[in-house]
N, C-alpha and C positions, 0 to 999 in steps of 0.2 A: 504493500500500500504506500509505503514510503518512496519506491521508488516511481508509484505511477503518479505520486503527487508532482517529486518534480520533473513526469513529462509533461503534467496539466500546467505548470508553472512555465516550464519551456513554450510551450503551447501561445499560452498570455501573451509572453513577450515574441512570439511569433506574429501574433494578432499586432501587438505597437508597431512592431518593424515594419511589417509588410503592410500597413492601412496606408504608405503615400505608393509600393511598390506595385503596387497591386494595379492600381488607377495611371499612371504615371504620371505627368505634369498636367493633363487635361486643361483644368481652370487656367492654369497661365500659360499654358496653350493659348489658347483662344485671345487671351488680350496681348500677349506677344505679336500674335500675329495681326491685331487688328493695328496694333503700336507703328508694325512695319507695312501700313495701309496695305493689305493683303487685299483681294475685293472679295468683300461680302460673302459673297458666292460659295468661295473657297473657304474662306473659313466654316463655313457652314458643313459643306461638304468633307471637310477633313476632320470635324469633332463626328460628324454621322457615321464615317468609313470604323469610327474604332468602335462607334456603338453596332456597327451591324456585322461585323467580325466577331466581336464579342456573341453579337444575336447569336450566327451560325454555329459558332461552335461551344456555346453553352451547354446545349442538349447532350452533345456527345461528350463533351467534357464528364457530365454528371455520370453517363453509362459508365464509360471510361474508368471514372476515379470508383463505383461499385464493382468492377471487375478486376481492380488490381490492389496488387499490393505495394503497390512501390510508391506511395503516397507522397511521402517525404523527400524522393529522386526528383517528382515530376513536380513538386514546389520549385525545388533550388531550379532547377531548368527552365522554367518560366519564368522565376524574378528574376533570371540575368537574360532572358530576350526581352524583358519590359525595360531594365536599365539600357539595353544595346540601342532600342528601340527610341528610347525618349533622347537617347544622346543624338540620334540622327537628326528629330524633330526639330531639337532647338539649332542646330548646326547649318541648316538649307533654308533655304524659300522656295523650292521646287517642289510643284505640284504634285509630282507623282511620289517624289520622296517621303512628303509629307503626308500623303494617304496612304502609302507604304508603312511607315513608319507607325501608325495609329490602328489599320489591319495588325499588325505584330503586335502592339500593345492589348488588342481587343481581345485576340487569342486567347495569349498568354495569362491575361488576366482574367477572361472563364474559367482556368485548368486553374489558378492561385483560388478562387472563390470556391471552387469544389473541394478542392484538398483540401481548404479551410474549414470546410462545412463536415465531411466525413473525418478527419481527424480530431473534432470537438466530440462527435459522438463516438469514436471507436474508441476516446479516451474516457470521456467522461459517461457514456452508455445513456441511458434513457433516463435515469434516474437523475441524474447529475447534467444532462443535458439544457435545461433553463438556464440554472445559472452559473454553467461554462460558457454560455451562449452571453448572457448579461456580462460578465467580467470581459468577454472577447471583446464584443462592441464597445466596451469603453475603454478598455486599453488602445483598441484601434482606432477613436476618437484621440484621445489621447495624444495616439501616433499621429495621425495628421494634425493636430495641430500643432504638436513640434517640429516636424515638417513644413507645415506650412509658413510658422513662423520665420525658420534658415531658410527657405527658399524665397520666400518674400523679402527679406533682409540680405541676400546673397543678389538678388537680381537688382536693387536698388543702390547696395551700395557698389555691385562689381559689377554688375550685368546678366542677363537672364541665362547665358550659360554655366555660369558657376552654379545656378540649380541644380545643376544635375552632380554637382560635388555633393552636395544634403541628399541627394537620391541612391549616390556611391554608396555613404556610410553607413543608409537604411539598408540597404542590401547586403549588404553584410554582416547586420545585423539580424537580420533575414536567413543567411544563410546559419550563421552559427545558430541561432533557435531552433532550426528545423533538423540540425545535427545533433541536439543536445533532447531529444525528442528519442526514444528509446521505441525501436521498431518493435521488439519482443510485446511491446506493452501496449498495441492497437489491438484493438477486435475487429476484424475486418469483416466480422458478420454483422456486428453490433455496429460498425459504420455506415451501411446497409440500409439498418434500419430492422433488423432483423435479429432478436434479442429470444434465449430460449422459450421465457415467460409470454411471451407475445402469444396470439393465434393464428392458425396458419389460414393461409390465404385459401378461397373457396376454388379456387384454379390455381396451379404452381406449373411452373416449365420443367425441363430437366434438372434442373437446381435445387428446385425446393421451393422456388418464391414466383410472386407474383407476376404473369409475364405484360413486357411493356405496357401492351396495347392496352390491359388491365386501368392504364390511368387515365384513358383515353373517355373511360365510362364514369370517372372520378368527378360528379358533379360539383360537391365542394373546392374541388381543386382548381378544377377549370375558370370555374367562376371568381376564384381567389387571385388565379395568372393574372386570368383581365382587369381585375378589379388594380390589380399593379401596374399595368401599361398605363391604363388612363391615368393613375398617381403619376408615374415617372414622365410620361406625355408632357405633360404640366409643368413637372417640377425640376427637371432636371436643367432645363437650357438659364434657368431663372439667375442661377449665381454670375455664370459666364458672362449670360445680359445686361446684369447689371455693372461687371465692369469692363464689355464692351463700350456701353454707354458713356462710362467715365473717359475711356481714353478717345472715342469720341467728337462729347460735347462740351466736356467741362479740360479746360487748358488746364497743364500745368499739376493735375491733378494726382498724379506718381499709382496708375492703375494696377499696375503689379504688385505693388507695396498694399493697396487694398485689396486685392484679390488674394495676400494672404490674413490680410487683419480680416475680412469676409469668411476666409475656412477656420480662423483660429476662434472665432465668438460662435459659427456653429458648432465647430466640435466639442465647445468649452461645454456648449449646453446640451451636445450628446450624452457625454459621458454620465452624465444624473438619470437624463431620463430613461438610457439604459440598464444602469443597474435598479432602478423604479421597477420599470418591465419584467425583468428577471426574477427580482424577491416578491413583486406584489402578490398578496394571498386575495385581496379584498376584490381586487379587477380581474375578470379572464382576460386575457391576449387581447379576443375578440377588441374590446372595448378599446383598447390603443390603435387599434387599426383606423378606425369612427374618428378619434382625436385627429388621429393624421391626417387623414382626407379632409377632414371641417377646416384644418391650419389653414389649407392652401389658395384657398379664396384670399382669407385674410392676407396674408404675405404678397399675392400678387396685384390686391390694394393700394397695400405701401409701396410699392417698389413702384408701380403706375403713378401715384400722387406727388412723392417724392425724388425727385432726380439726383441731388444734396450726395455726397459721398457717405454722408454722415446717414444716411439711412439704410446702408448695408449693412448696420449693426442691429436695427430691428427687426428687420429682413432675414438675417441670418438666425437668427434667436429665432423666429417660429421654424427655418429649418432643421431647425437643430432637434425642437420638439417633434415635427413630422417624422425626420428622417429617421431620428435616435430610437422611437416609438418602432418604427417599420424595421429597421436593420434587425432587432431582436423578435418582432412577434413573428417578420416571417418564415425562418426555418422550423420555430416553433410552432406556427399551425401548419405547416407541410407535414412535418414529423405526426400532429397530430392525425391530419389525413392521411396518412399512408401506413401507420406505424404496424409492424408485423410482416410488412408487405416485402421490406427484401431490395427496396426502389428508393430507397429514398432521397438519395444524390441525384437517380435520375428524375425524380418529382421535383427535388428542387431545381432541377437543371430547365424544366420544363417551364416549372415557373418563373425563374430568371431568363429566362430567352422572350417573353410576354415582358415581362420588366422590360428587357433591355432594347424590345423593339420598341416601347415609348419613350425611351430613355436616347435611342438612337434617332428617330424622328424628332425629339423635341428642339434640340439648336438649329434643325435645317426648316422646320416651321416657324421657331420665333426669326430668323435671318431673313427670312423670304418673307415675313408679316414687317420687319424693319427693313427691308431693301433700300435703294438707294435714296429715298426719301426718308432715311430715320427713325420711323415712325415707333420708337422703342416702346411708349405707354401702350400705342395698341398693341404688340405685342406681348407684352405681358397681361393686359386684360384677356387675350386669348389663351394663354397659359392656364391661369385662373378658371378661366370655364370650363379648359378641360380637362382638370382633375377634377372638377366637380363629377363630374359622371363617372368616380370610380363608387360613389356613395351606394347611390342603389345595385353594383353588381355586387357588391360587397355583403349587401345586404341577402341579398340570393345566395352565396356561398353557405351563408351563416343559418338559413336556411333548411340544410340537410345537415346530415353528418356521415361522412364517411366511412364505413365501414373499415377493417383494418387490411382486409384482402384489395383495396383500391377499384374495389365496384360500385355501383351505382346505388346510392340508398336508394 
């Protein structure tokens, strides 16, 4: 027990390391490049290319990381083609390079969010799952905002490639965690999703477990995916946008530098509402999920009303609460949908690939709703509306329940 503590503890600081390696510079992506008047366009299209990489190979990421065991090989191998990756990005202005470069990142960072997800449970099992899941997310708040802070402070006073010096250190940081993580001491059925106590699923394949298509009939689950696109649709372009806008409209205004004071007051206000989610007895899950979605009108409000630098700090504080809420409830109602079933990397992969298609749409909709006429307020007004409509599908997941073989209530 002593020594699976400190793989759960290697684990944690796996979680801090890899929360900037994972994503790579993204946010200061986008205002880098809008800094060196890239056109619109492309900008747009180069944050989209890493979201719909990511889309593709989310799914089979999740298969993937349920059929092996080499969990901890296929970590360190992605967080050094996300570091190879981002070093190219900030180094070019070349169109293809730069979509190039953001495809590698998209990848590479589906296979880091799967290992992530299946090593929390193959460590800490079903039981310990909640709040290995609440300590991850705020350790990895945590880590981006230490990150964000050196990269924001590294691009201002040296310039936006010395970022990727604060990216270098996280990676190795990264790596040594996931070295110091004791293979002997995964359950690689228990990462699964597949614990002996469980029930067995009403169809199994040759294995034992629930076969894919099984999830395909998973009303709750499906409903839950969608219910995440239209969240992330909405929310995701919102940070970028707002300090596209600065560098802009507003002169003089040092965008990079607040595009890391921007991640460092969201993740200030992850980390609470993470560990909130985790321990709370008194709220299901459910109930965080409802908070989240209701934030995001509010947030794209402010961000509409106020143009002010100074309003990415309000801005950011209801992300904080959206996202910090969502980051933990939802591997923790997948696991509840599916639990027994055998899939559960691949359920989550499932439902991160619905994420990540909103998530990958959302900077190429708000870009093309601000085209060459600026129009940044509408654009975040239309943000807003459409995470509104994660409300009622959400509401329909909540609906059924699951069964544990991942059939159709």
């Amino acid at each position: 027990m002593r020594h699976r503590s400190t793989s759960l503890l290697a684990l944690t600081w796996l979680a801090f390391f890899m929360a900037d390696v994972r994503d790579g510079l993204g946010p200061f992506l986008a205002t880098y490049l809008q800094e060196h008047r890239v056109q619109q366009e492309l900008i747009g299209y180069t944050m989209t290319a890493g979201g719909l990489a990511a889309v593709a190979m989310t799914p089979f990421a999740g298969a993937w990381v349920d059929s092996s065991s080499a969990k901890r090989a296929m970590t360190v191998v992605a967080a050094l083609a996300v570091l190879a990756a981002s070093a190219i990005a900030f180094t070019t202005l070349s169109a293809s390079m730069l979509i190039a470069s953001q495809i590698v990142t998209g990848v590479a960072g589906a296979v880091l969010a799967a290992t992530m997800a299946a090593l929390t449970l193959g460590l800490a099992r079903s039981a310990g799952f909640k709040q290995q899941t609440g300590r991850n997310e705020a350790f990895s708040h945590a880590g981006n905002m230490i990150s964000a802070v050196g990269a924001g402070l590294a691009a201002h006073l040296f310039g936006a490639p010395w970022m990727l010096a604060v990216m270098a250190a996280l990676t190795v940081g990264a790596l040594l965690s996931a070295w110091a993580i004791r293979a002997a001491e995964i359950d690689h059925e228990a990462a699964r999703g597949d614990e002996p106590q469980d029930a067995r699923p009403a169809e199994i394949d040759g294995q034992g477990h629930a076969p894919i298509v099984s999830l395909f009939r998973n009303r709750p689950l499906l409903f839950f995916a969608l219910a995440c696109a239209f969240f992330h649709l909405g929310n995701a372009a919102m940070l970028p946008l707002l300090n596209q806008r600065l560098a802009a409209t507003v002169a003089d205004s040092a965008p990079l530098l607040w595009t890391g004071i921007a991640i460092v007051v969201a993740q200030l206000t992850m980390i609470p509402v993470a560990l909130w989610v985790a321990r709370s007895r008194r709220y299901d899950v459910a109930w965080f999920v409802y908070a989240a979605i209701l934030v995001l009108p509010l947030r794209g409000a402010l961000a509409y009303a106020f143009a002010s630098e100074w309003n990415n700090i309000p801005v950011q504080i209801l992300d904080g609460l959206a996202a910090g809420a969502l980051g933990v409830a939802t591997p923790l109602l997948v696991q509840r949908y599916t639990r027994g079933s055998g899939r559960f990397n691949t359920a989550l992969g499932f439902v991160m690939t619905l994420q990540g298609v909103g998530a990958a749409l959302s900077p190429a909709m708000a870009n093309a709703v601000v085209g060459a006429g600026q129009h940044f307020g509408l654009a975040f007004v239309v943000l807003a509306a459409t995470s509104v409509l994660a409300l009622p599908i959400f509401r329909l997941a909540q609906r059924g329940t699951a069964s544990p073989a991942c059939s159709a209530p």
